[in-house]
GUNUVEX-730584 format. One line per field, with one value per residue: residue in three letters; residue number from 1; x, y, z of N, C-alpha, C in turn. Coordinates in Angstrom, 1 decimal, padded with zeros to 4 digits. Each point is the difference from the previous one (the first is absolute). Layout:
// residues N
residu <- [ALA | ...];
num <- [NUM | ...];
n.X <- [X | ...];
n.Y <- [Y | ...];
n.Z <- [Z | ...];
ca.X <- [X | ...];
ca.Y <- [Y | ...];
ca.Z <- [Z | ...];
c.X <- [X | ...];
c.Y <- [Y | ...];
c.Z <- [Z | ...];
This chain:
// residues 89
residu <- [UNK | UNK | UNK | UNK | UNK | UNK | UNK | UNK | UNK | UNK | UNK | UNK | UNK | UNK | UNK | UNK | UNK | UNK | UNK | UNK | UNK | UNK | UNK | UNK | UNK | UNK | UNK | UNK | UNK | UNK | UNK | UNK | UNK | UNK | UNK | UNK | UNK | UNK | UNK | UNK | UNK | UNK | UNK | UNK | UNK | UNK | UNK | UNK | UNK | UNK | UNK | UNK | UNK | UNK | UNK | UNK | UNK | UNK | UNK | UNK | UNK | UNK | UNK | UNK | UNK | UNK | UNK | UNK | UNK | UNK | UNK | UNK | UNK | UNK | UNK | UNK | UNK | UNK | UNK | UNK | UNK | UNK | UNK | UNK | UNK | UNK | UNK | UNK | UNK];
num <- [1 | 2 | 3 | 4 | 5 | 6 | 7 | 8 | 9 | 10 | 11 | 12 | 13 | 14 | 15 | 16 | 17 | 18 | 19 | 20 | 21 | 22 | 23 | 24 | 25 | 26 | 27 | 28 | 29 | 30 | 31 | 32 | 33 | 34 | 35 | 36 | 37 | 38 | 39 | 40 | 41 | 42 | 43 | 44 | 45 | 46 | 47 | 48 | 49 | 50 | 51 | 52 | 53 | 54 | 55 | 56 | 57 | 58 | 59 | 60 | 61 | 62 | 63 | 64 | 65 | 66 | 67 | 68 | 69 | 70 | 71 | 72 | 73 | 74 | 75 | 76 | 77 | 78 | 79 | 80 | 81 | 82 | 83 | 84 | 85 | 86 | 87 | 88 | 89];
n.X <- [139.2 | -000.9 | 000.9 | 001.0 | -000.7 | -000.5 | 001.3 | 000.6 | -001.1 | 000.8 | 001.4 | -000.5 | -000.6 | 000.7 | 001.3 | -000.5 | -000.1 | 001.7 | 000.0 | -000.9 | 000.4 | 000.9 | -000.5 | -000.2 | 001.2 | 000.6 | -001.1 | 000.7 | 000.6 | -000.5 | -000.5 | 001.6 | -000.2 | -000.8 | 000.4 | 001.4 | -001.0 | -000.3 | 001.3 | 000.3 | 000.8 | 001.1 | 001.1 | 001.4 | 001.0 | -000.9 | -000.6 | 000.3 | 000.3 | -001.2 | -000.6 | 000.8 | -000.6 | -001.5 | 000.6 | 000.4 | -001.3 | -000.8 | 001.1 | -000.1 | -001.6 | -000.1 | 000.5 | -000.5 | -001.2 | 000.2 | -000.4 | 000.1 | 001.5 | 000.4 | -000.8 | 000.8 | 000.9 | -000.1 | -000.8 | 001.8 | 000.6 | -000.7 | 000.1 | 001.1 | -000.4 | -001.0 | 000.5 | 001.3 | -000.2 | -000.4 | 001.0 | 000.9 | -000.7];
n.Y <- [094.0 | 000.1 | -000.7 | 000.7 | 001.0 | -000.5 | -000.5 | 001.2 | 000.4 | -000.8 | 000.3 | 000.9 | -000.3 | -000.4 | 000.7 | 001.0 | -000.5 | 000.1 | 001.7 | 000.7 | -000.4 | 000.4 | 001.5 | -000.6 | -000.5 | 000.7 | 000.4 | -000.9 | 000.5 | 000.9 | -000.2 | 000.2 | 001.4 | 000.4 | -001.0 | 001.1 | 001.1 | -000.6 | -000.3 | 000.6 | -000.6 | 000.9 | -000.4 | -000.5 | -001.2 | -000.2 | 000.4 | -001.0 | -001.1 | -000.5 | 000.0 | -001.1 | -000.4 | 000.2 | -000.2 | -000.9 | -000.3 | -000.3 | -000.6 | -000.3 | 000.1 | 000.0 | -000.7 | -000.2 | -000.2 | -001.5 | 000.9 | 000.1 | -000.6 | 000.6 | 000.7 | -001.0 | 000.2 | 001.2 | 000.2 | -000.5 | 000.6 | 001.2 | -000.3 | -000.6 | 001.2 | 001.3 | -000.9 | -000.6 | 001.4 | 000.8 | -000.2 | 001.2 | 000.9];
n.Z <- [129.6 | -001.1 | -000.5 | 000.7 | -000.2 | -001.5 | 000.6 | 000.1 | -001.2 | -000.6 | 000.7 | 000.1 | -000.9 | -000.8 | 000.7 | -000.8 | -000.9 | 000.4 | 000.7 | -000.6 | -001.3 | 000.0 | 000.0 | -001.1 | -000.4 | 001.2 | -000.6 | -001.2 | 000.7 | -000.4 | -000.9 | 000.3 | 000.4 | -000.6 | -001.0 | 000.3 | -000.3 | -001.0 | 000.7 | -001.4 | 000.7 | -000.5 | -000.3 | 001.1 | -000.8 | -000.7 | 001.1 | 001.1 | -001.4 | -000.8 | 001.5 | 000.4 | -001.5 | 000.6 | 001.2 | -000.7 | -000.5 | 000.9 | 000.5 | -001.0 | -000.3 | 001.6 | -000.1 | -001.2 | 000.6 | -000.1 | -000.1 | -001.4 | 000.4 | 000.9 | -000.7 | -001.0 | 001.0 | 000.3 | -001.3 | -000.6 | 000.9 | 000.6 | -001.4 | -000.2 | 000.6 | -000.6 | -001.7 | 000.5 | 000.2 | -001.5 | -001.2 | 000.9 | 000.2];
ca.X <- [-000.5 | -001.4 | 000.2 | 000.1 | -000.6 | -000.8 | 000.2 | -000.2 | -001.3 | -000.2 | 000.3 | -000.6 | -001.1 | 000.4 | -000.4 | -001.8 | -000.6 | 000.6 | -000.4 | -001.3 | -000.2 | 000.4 | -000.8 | -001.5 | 000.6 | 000.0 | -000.9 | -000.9 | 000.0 | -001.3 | -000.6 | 000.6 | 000.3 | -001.5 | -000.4 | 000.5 | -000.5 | -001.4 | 000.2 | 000.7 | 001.5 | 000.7 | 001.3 | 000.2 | 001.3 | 000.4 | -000.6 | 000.8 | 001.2 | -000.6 | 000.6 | 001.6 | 000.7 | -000.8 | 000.7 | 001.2 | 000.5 | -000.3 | 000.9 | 000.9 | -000.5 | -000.1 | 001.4 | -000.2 | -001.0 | -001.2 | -001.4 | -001.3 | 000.1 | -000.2 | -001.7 | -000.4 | 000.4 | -000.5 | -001.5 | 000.0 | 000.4 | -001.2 | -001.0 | 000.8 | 000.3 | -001.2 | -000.4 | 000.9 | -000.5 | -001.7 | -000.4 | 000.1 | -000.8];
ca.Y <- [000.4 | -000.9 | -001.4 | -000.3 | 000.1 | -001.2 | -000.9 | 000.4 | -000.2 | -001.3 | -000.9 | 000.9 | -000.5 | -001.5 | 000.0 | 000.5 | -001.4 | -001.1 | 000.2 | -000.3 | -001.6 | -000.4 | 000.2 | -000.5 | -001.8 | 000.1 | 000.3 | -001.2 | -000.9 | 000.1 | -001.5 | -001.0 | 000.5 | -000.1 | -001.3 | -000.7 | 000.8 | -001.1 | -001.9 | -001.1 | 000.3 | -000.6 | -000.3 | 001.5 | 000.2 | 000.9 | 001.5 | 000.5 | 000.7 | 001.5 | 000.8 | -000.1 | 000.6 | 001.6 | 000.8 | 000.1 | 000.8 | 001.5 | 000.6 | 000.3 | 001.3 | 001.4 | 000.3 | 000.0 | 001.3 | -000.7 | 000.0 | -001.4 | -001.5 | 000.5 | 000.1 | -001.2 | -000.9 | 000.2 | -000.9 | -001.2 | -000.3 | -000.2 | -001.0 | -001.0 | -000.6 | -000.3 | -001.2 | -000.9 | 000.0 | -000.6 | -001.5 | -001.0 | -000.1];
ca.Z <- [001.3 | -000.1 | 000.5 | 001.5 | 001.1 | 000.2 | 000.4 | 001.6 | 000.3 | -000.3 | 001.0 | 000.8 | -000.2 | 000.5 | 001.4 | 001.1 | -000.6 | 001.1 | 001.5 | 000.0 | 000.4 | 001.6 | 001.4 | -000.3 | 000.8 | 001.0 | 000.4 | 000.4 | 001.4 | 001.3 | -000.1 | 000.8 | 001.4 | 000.1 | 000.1 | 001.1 | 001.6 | -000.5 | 000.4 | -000.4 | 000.5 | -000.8 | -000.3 | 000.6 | -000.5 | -001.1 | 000.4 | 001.0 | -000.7 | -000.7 | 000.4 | -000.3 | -001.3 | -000.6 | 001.0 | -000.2 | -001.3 | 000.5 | 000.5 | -001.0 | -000.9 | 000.6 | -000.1 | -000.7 | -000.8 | -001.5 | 000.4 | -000.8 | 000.4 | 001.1 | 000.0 | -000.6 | 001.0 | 001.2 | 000.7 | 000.1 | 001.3 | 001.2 | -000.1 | 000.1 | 001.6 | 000.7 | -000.2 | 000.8 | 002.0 | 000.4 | -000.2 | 001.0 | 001.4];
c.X <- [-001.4 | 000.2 | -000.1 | -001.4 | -001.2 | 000.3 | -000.4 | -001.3 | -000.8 | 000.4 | -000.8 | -001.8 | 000.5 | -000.2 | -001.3 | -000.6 | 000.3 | -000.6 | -001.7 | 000.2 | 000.7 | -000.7 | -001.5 | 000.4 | -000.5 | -001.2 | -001.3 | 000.3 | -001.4 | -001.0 | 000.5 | -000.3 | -001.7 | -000.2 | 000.9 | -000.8 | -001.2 | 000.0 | 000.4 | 001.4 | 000.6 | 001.2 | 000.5 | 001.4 | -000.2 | -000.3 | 001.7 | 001.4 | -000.3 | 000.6 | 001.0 | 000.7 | 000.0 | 000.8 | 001.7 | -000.1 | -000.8 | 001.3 | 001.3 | -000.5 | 000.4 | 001.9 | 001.0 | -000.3 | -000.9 | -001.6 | -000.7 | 000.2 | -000.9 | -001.4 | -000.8 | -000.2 | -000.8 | -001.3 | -000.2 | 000.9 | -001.7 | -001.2 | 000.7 | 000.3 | -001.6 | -000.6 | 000.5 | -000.6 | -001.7 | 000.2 | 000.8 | -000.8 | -001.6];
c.Y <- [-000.4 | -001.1 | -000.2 | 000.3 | -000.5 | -001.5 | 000.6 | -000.1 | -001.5 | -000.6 | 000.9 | -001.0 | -001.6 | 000.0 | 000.1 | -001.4 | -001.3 | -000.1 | -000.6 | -001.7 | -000.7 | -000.2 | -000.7 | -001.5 | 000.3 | 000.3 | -001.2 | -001.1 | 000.4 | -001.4 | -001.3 | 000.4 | -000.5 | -001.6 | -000.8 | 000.4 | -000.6 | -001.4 | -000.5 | 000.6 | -000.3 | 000.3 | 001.8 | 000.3 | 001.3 | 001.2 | 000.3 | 000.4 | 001.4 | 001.3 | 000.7 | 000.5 | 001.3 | 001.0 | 000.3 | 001.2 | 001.6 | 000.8 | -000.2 | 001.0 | 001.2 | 000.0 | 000.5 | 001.9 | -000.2 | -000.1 | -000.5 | -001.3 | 000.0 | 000.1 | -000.9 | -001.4 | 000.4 | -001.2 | -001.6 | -000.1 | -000.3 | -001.0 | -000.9 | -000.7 | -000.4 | -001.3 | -000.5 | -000.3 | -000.8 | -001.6 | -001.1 | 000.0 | -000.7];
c.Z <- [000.2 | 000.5 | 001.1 | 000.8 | -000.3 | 000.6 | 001.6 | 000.5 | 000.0 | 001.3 | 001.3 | 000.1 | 000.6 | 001.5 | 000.6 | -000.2 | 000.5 | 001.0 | 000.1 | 000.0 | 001.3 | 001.2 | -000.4 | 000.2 | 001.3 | 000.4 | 000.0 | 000.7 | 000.7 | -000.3 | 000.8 | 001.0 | 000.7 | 000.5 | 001.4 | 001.3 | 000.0 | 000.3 | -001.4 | -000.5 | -001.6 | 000.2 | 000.6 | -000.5 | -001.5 | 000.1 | 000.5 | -000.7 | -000.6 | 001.1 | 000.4 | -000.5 | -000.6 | 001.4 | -000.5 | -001.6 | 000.6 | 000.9 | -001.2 | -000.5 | 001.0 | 000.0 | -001.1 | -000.9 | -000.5 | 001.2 | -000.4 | 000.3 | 001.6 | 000.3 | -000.7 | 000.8 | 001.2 | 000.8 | 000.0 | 001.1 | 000.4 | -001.0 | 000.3 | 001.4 | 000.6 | -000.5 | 000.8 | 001.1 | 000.1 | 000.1 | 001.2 | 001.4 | -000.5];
């Protein structure tokens, strides 16, 4: 019974430690975001899948239950679109 619920606490930490790193990927988009509102434009395909990809696993997470995939994802939809968009206007 020890067993188990040191795994439970092990896969319980893994996730918090998934999610935190997730939303910290997504978050360094702001240096891209900054330098595209700054005239130097970069590349608007890998934001735009990024966000793509991060919408589909945010509506598997709310469908789901899985809230941690879902809140992990969350801030790479709106960075993901806010890089795209800066870097194309």
């Amino acid at each position: 019974m020890k067993e188990k619920n040191q795994e439970t606490k092990f896969i319980r930490v893994l996730g918090i430690v998934a999610t935190v790193m997730s939303i910290a990927m997504y978050v360094s988009y702001i240096p891209q975001i900054i330098g595209n509102l700054n005239g130097n434009k970069s590349d608007y395909i890998q934001p735009l899948v990024a966000s793509i990809n991060c919408s589909l696993w945010v509506v598997y997470g709310v469908k789901k239950k899985g809230w941690p995939i879902a809140s992990a994802n969350a801030p790479g939809v709106l960075f993901g679109l806010f890089a795209c968009i800066t870097a194309l206007i």
